[in-house]
C-alpha positions as CSV (number, residue, x, y, z in Angstrom):
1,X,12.5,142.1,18.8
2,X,14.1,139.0,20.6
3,X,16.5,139.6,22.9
4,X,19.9,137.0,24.0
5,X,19.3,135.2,27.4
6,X,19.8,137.9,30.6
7,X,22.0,135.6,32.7
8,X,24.7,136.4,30.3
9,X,24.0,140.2,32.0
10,X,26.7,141.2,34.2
11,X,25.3,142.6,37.6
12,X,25.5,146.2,37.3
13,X,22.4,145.6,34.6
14,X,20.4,145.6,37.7
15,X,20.9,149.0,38.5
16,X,21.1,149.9,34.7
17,X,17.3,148.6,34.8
18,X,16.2,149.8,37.7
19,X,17.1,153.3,36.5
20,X,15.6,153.2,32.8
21,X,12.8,150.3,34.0
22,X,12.3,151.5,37.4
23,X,12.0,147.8,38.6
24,X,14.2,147.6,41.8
25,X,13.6,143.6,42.7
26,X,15.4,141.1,40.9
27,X,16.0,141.1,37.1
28,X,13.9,138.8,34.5
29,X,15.0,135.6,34.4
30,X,14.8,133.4,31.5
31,X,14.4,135.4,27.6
32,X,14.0,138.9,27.8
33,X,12.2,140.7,25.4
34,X,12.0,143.9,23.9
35,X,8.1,144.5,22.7
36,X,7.4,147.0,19.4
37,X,6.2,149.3,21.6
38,X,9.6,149.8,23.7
39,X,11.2,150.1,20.3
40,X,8.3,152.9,19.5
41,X,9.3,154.5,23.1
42,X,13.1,154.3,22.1
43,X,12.8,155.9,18.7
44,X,10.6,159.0,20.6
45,X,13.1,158.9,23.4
46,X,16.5,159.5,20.6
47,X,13.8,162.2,19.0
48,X,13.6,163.8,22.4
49,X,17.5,163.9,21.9
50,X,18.1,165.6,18.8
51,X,15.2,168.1,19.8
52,X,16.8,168.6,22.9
53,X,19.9,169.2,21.3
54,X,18.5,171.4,18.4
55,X,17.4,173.4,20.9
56,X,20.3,174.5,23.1
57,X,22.0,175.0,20.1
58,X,19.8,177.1,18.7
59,X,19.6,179.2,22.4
60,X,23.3,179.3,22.0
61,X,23.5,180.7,18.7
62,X,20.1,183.4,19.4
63,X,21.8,184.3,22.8
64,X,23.5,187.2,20.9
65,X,19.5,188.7,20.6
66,X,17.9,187.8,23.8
67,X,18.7,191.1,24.7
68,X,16.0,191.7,22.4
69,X,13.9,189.7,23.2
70,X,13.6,190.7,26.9
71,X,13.4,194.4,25.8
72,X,10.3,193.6,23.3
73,X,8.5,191.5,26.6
74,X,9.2,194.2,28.6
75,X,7.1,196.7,26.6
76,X,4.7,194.1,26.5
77,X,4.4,192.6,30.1
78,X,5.9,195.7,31.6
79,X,8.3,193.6,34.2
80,X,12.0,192.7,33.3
81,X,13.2,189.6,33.3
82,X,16.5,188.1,31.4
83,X,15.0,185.0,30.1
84,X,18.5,183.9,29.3
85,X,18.4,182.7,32.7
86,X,15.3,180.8,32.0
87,X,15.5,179.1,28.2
88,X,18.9,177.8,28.5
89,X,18.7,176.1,31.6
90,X,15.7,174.0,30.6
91,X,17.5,173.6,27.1
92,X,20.4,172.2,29.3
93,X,18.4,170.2,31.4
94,X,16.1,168.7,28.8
95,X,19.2,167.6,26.4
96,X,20.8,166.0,30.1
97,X,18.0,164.1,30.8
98,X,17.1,162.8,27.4
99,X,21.2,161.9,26.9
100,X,21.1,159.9,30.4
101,X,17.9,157.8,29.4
102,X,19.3,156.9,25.5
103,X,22.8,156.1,27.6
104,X,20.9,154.0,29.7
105,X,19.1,152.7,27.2
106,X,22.0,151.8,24.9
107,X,24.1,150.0,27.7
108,X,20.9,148.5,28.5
109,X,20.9,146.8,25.0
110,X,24.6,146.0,25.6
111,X,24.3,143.9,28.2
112,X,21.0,142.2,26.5
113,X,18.2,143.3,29.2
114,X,14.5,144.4,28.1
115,X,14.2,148.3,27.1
116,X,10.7,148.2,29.3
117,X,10.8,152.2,29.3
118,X,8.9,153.2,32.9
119,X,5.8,155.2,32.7
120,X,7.1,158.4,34.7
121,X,9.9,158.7,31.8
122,X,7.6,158.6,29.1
123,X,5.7,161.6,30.6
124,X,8.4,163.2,31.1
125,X,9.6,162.6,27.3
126,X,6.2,163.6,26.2
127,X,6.5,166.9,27.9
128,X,10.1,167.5,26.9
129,X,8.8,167.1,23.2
130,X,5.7,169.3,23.6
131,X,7.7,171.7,25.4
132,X,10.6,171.9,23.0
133,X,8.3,172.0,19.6
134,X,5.9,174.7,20.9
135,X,9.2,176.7,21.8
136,X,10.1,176.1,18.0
137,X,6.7,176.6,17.0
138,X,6.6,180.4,18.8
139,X,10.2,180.8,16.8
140,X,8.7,180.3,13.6
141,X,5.5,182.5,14.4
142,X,7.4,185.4,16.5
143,X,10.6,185.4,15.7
144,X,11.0,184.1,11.7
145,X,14.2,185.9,10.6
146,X,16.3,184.0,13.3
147,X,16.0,180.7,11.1
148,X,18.6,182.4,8.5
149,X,20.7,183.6,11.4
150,X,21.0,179.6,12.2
151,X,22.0,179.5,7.9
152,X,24.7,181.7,9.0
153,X,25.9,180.5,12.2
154,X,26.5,177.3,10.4
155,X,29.2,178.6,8.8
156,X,31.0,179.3,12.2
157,X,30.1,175.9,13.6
158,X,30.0,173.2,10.9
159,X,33.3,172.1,10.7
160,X,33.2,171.4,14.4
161,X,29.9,169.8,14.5
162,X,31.1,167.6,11.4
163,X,34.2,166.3,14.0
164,X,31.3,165.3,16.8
165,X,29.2,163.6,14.1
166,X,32.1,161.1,12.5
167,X,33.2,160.7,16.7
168,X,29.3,159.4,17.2
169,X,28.9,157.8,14.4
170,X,31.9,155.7,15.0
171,X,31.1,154.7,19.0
172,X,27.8,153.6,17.4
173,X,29.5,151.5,15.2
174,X,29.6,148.1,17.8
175,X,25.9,148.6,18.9
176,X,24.8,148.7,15.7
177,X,26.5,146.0,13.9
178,X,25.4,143.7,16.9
179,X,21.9,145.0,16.4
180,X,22.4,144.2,13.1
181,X,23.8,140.1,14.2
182,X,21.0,139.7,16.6
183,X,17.9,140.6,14.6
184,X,16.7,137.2,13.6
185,X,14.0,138.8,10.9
186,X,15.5,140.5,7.2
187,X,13.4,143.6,8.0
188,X,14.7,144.3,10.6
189,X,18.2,144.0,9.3
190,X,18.0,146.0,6.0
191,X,16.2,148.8,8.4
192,X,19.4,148.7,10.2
193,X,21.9,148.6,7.5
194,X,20.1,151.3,5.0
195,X,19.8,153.7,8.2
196,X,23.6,153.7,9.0
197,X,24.4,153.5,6.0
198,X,22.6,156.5,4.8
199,X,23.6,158.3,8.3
200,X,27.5,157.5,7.4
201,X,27.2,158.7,3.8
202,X,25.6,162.1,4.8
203,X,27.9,162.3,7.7
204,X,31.1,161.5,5.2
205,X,30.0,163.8,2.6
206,X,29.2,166.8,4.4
207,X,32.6,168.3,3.4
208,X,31.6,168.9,0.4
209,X,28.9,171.5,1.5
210,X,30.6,173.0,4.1
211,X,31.6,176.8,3.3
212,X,33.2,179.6,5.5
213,X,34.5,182.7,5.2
214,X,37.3,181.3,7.8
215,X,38.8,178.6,5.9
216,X,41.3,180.7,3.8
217,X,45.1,181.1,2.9
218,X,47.3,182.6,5.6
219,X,47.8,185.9,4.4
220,X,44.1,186.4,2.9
221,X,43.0,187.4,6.6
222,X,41.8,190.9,6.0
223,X,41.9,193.6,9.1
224,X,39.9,193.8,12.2
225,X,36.7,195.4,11.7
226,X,36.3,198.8,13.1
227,X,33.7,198.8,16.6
228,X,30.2,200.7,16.2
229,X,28.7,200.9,20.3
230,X,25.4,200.2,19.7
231,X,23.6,202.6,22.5
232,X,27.3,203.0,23.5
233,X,28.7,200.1,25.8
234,X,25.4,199.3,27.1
235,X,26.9,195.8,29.1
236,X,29.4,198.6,31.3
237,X,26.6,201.6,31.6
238,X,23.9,202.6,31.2
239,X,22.6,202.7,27.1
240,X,22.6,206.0,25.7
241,X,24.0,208.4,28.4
242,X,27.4,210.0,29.0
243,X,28.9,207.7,30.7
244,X,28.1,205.1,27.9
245,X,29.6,207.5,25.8
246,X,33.1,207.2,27.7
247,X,33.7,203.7,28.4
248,X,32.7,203.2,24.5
249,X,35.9,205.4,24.1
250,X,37.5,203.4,26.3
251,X,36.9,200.1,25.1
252,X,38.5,201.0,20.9
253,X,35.1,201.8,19.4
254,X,35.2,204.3,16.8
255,X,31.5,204.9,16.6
256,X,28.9,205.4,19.1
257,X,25.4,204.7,17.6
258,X,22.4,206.3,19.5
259,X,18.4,207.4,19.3
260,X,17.3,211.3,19.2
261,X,14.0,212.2,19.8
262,X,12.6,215.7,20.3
263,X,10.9,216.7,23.9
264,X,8.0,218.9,23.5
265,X,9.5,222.5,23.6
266,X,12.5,221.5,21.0
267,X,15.2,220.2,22.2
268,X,16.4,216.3,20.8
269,X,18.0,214.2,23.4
270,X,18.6,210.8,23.4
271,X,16.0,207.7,24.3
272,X,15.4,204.9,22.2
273,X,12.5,203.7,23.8
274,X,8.8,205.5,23.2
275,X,8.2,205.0,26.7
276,X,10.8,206.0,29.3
277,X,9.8,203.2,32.1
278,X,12.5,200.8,31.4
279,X,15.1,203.6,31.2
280,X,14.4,206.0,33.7
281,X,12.6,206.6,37.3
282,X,9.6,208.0,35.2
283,X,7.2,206.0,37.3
284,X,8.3,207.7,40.7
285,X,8.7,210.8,39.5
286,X,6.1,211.6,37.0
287,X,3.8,208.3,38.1
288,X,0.3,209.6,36.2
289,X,2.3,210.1,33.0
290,X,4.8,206.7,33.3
291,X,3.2,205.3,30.5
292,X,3.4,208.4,28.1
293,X,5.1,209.2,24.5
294,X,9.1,210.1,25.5
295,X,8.5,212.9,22.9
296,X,5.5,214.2,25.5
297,X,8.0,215.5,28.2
298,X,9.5,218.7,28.0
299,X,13.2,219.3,28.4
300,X,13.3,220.3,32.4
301,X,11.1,217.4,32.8
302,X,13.3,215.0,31.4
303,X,16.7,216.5,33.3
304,X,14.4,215.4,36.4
305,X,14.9,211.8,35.8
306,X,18.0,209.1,36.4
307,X,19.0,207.3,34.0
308,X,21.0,205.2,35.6
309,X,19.4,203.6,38.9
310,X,17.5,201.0,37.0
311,X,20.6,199.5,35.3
312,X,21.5,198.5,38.7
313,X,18.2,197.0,39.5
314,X,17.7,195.1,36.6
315,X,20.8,194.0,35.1
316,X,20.1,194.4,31.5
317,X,22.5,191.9,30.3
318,X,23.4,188.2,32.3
319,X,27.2,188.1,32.8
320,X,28.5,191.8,32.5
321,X,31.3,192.1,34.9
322,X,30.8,193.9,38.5
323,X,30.9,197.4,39.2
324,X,33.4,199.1,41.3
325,X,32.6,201.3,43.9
326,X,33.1,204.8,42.3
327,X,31.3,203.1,38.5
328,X,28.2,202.2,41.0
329,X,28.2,206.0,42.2
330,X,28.9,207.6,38.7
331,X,25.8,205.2,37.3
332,X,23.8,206.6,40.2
333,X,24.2,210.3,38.9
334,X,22.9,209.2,34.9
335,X,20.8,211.8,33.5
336,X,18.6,212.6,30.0
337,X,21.4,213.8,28.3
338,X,20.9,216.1,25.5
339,X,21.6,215.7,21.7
340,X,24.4,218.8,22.1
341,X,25.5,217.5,25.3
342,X,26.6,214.4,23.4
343,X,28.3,216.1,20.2
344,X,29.9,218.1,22.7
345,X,31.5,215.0,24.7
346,X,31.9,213.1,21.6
347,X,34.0,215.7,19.9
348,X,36.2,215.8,23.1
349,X,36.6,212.2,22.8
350,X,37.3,211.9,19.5
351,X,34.4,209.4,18.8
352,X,31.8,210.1,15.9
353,X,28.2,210.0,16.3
354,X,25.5,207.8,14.0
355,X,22.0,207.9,15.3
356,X,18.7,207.5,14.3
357,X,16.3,210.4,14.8
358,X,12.6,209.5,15.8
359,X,9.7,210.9,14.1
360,X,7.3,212.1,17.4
361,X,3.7,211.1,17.7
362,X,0.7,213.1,15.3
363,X,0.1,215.5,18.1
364,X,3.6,217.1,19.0
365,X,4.6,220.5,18.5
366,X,7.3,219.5,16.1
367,X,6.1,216.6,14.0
368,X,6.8,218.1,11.1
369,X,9.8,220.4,12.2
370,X,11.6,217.9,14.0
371,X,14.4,217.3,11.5
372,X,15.4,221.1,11.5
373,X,15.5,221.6,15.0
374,X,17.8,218.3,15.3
375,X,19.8,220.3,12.0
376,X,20.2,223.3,13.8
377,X,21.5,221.1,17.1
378,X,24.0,219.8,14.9
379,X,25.3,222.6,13.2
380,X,25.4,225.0,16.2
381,X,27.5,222.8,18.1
382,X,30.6,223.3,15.3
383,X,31.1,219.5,15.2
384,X,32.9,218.7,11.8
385,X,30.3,216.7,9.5
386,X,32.3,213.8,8.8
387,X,32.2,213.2,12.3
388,X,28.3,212.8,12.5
389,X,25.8,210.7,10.5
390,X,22.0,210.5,11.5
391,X,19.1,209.3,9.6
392,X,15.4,210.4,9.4
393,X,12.8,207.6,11.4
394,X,11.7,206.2,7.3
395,X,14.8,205.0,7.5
396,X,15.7,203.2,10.6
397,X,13.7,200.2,10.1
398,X,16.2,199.6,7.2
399,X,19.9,199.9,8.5
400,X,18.4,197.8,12.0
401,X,17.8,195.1,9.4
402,X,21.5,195.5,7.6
403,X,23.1,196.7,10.9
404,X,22.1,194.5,13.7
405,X,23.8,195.0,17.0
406,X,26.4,191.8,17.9
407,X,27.8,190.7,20.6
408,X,29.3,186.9,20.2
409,X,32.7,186.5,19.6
410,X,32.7,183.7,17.1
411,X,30.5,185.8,15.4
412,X,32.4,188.7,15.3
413,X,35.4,186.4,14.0
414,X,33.2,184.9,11.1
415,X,32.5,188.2,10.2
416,X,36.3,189.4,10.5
417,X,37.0,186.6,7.4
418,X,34.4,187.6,5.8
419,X,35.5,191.4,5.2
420,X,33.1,193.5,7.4
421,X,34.9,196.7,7.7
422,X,32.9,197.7,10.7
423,X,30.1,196.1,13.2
424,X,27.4,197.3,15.7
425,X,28.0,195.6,19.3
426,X,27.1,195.7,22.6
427,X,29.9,194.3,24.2
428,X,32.8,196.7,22.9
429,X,34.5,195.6,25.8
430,X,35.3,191.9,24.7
431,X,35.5,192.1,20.9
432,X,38.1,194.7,21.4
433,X,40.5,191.8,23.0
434,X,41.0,189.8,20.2
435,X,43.9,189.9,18.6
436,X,42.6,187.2,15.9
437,X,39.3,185.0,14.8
438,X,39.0,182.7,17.2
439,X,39.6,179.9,14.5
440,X,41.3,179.9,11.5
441,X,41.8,177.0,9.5
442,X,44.7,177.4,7.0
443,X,46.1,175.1,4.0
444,X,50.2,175.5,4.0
445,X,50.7,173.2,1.7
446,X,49.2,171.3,-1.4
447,X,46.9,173.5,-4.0
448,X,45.9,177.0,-2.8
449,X,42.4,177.2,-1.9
450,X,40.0,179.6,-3.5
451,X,39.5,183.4,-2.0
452,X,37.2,183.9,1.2
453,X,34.0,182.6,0.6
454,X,31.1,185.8,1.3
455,X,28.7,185.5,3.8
456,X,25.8,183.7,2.3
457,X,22.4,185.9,0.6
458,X,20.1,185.9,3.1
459,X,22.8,186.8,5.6
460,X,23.9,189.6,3.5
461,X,20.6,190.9,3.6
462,X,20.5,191.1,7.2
463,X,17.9,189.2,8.6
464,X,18.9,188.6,12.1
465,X,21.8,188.5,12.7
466,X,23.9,189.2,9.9
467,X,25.1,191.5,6.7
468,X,26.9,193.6,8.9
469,X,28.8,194.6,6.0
470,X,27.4,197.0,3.8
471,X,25.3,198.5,6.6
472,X,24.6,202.0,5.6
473,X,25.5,201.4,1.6
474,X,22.5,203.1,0.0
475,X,23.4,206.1,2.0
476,X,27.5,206.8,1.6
477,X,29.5,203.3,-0.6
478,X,32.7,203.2,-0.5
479,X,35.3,200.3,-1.1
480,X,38.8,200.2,0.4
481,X,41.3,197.9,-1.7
482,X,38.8,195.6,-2.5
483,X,36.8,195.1,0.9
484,X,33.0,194.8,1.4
485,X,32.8,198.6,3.1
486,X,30.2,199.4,5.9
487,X,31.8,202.4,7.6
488,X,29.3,204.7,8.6
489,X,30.8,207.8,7.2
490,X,33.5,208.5,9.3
């Protein structure tokens, strides 16, 4: 594609070219011209772009599970690491370096100098594409269900995204009408015009298939959902011991969700893990049995362990706030607490209890016993009933799918419009400060819009992230004045 005569170029080009061309001597003189190729290299570099971007906007929206993730390669590497730390930084860096070449490259074209892309970029472009679709590639394979999370996040995120579309599609207006004046062939031309044409007409239309719960009348916001601590408040102590059970208390919850097993004389206490490595001090204390059932250890076994010095080795979750001085020393002094020890505390604290109760392996004493001895638990503690729901291991698999733990704000808002009555989260602490959604787009005036839009199918069916409402239906429904109900039985 012919280019306009560079001593029209003001003299900042140079730099401009030296950057994306890495020629530092003097500029072309004379016609400059952009080959097919650089055009080729130009199209891979803007797909370099939108990958990039996909990408950290898909580590945004998944950051709500990465906890999960770093507790499933945990079990299977056996060393901890938040790889929050490690996918969003790339993400960042990769969507940085891709906008800075396609700037480049645009005021490049601006001020009519060849788009001679340099041979270290196009490594580097290479890479960033490999990198980012293998990343995408291990999403689909490992990690399937998070696609309809993305369904759902969209309804959070599309009207803003919609606003940053129209605002780049109009500051590409100029470059590409002057594309379109300085292509001297028709093909060229009509490949321009039909491509921002058709980009402006999906971009324009979009509206129209934009849904969300959050786009409602003023007084059609229903209440705040009710808080479920998943493990307690896992991002302030330690997951599943007493002190988790206090600052969930403290931070509004009204549930605290848990894991029983049973040790191998009887007695259930709570672990979640079938291993106790990532938990506990297992490894020092009991180091030929570290990698052992939970279920395996007897109950003075397990009060030999801390449950609470690891938290503070390995941080399970990037940007909890710090501990104070006297937290630090009570996390230091975690223990294996018991299933009675908990009914006991969460009585006194006026919290119920919803856990999940772990069938132990084939050879334990109480594989088949194990729900009475967690009955009689339960019943000899004088708890009142309504206080306490708990659910045999055949049925776990299904409320983790309907009942995912959450810890986003925005999600927690979309879910607010949407009429969750309850949600599981690990960060009680923040989604117990707000007052309201953190957007809410309301119509004063002209014709009322319709009611709040549900949640979407797949969402409601819980496959990543969401159908937080409806969580435990199959085992207690309920609907107050009209709202989708998932208390757990309180």
């Amino acid at each position: 594609m012919a280019e306009s005569p560079s001593r029209y170029a003001p003299a900042g080009a140079g730099c401009l070219l030296s950057l994306y061309s890495c020629r530092w001597g003097q500029r072309p003189k004379g016609k400059a011209q952009t080959s097919k190729c650089d055009c080729v290299w130009l199209g891979l570099l803007a797909v370099a772009f939108v990958l990039s971007l996909g990408w950290l906007y898909i580590g945004l929206v998944l950051f709500n599970d990465l906890h999960n993730l770093n507790e499933f390669l945990f079990r299977c590497w056996g060393h901890w690491l938040d790889w929050s730390l490690v996918l969003l930084p790339v993400a960042s860096v990769l969507l940085t370096y891709s906008s800075l070449l396609l700037l480049l490259a645009l005021l490049l074209h601006l001020c009519r100098q060849p788009l001679h892309l340099h041979w270290l970029h196009k490594g580097l472009l290479l890479l960033s594409v490999l990198l980012v679709a293998a990343t995408l590639v291990g999403l689909e394979i490992q990690w399937q269900e998070e696609w309809r999370s993305l369904h759902l996040s969209l309804q959070a995120t599309a009207p803003f995204l919609h606003i940053g579309a129209v605002t780049a599609l109009t500051l590409l207006a100029w470059p590409a009408a002057e594309a379109f004046y300085c292509a001297q062939r028709r093909g060229p031309k009509v490949l321009i015009l039909l491509l921002f044409t058709g980009a402006a007409l999906a971009i324009y239309l979009a509206p129209l298939g934009i849904s969300s719960p959050c786009l409602m009348e003023y007084g059609q916001l229903p209440p705040k959902p009710k808080l479920v601590g998943h493990r307690g408040a896992p991002m302030l102590a330690p997951e599943n011991t007493l002190m988790s059970l206090r600052k969930t208390a403290e931070c509004g919850a009204s549930v605290f969700e848990t894991d029983v097993m049973v040790s191998s004389d009887g007695v259930p206490f709570l672990m979640h893990d079938e291993r106790l490595d990532r938990t506990t001090d297992v490894a020092s204390v009991f180091p030929a049995r570290a990698a052992g059932h939970s279920s395996d250890f007897s109950w003075a076994e397990l009060k030999q362990l801390n449950a609470g010095t690891w938290f503070l080795e390995r941080p399970p979750f990037w940007g909890a706030r710090e501990l104070s001085s006297p937290e630090r020393q009570e996390v230091e002094n975690q223990t294996v607490p018991s299933l009675r020890e908990l009914l006991v505390a969460a009585a006194t604290l006026n919290l119920s209890i919803m856990f999940d109760l772990r069938r132990p392996p084939p050879n334990h004493t109480y594989h088949h016993t194990f729900i009475n001895c967690t009955l009689d638990t339960v019943l000899s503690t004088r708890v009142p009933p309504a206080m306490v729901l708990w659910l045999p291991d055949e049925d776990r698999a299904e409320v983790q799918l309907r009942a995912p733990e959450l810890r986003q704000p925005w999600l927690f808002s979309l879910l607010w419009c949407a009429g969750a009555a309850s949600v599981t989260t690990n960060a009680c602490q923040l989604l117990q400060q707000l007052a309201h959604p953190l957007w809410l787009i309301v119509r004063t005036v002209g014709f009322p819009l319709p009611p709040p839009l549900p949640l979407s199918v797949p969402a409601r069916r819980g496959l990543g992230w969401g159908a937080i409402n409806r969580a435990v239906a199959k085992l207690q429904p309920s609907s107050v004045s009209g709202r989708r109900e998932s208390r757990l039985a309180l």
